[in-house]
N, C-alpha and C positions, 0 to 999 in steps of 0.2 A: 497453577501451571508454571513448569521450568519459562524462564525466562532469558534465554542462549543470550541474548546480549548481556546481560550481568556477568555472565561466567566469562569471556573476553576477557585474554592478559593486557596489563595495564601496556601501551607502546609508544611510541613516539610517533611513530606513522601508523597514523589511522585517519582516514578518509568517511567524513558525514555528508551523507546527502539528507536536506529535510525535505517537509511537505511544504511543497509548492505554491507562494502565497498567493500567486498569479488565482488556483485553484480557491483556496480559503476565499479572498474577495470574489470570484463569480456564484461561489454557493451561499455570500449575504447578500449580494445582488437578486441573486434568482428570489431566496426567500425573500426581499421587501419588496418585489416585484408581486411575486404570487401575495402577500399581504396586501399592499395598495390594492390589488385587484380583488381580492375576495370582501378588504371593506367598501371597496366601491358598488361591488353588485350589492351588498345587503342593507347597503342608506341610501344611494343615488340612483339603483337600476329597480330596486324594492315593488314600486306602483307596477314596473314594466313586466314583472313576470312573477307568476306564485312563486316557482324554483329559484327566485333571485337568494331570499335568506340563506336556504340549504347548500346549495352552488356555493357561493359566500365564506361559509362557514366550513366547507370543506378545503376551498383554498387556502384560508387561517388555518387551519391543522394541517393542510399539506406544506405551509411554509413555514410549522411550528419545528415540521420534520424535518424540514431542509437545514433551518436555524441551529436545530440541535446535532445531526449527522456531522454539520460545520462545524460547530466548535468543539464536539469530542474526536473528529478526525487530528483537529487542530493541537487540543488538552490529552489526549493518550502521549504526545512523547514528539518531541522535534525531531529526534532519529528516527528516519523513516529506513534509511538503508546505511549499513556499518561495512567498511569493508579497515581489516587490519591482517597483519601478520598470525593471527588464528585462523581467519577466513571469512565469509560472506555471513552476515545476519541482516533481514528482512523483517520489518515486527510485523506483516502482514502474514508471513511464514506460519506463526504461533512456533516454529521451531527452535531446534538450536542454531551454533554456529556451525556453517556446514564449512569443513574445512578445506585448505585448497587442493590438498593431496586427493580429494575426493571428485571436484569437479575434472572432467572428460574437456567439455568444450562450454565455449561462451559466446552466445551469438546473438543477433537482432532477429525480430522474427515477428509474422502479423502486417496487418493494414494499415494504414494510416492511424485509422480511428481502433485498435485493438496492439498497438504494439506493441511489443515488449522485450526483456532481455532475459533470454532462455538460457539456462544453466543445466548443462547434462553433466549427470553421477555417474562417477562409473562403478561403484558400488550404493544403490540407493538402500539396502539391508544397514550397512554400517553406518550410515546416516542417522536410520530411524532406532536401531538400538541406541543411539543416544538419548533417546527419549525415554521414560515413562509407560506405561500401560496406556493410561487415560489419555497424556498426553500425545500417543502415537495415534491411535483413533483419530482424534478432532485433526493430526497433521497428517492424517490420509485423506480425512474428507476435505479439506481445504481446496479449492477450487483452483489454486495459484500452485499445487502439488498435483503431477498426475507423473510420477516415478517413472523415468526416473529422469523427469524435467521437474525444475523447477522454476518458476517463472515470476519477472519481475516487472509488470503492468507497468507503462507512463503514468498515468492516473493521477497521480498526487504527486509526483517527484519534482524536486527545484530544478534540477539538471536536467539536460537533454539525455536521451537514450544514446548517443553517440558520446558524449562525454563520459555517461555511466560505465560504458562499455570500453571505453578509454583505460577506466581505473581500473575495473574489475580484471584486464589483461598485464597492466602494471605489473597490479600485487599478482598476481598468477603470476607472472613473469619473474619476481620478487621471491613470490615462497619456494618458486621449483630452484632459485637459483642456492636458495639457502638450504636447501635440503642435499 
């Protein structure tokens, strides 16, 4: 799969946000949480219930998944969101660099617990011809794509959604003025 951030010109101003360590430590938290607890039901709760081992055991596999979702959120890449003078790349995306001549508006948008920073196209076609075949398929069904929004989850991010939102208006502010 094309990988937009690679093709990014090399710049002086260019803006990283990573993934949010705050996030990485509560997903080994939870994992040696649900581990204490699944070895606790299947040595110390064991006598008290037939279903202690199996209970047990499925909390070890459900914190084997936590442990691991953790560190390859962590190991795929510290650039979670790129912004430079070519434009916006997201590696959640699978996309390219969507450039700033493209984006319409830049806005906060959602719940508390669902927020995020919505990026409207105003050409979403010229977008996705940047891609591939194969590559366009999986960047339609992407769940964080629904064209011609593109959307940038809190979830993982170091930065606040107001700060994000901060930069991403900068460089828009940046690229309109240099064009």
């Amino acid at each position: 799969m094309t990988d937009g951030f690679n093709n990014m010109a090399d710049t002086n101003s260019e803006w990283v946000c990573g993934v949010s360590k705050n996030k990485i430590q509560q997903g080994y938290l939870l994992a040696g949480f649900v581990l204490v607890s699944g070895l606790a039901l299947m040595f110390y709760l064991n006598d008290a219930s037939e279903d202690a081992t199996l209970i047990g055991m499925v909390n070890i596999g459900f914190a084997a998944v936590v442990f691991f979702m953790t560190r390859r959120s962590l190991a795929t890449s510290s650039r979670l969101l790129v912004l430079n003078s070519d434009g916006v790349w997201y590696r959640d995306w699978k996309g390219p660099v969507v450039p700033w001549n493209q984006i319409a508006n830049i806005e906060i948008s959602g719940s508390r617990i669902k927020a995020a920073v919505r990026l409207t196209l105003k050409d979403p076609e010229a977008v996705i011809t940047l891609l591939d075949a194969a590559d366009r398929k999986a960047f339609e069904k992407n769940p964080l794509v629904n064209m011609p929004v593109l959307r940038v989850p809190n979830g993982a991010l170091a930065d606040t959604l107001e700060q994000i939102h901060e930069k991403l208006n900068a460089f828009a502010r940046l690229a309109r003025a240099a064009s």
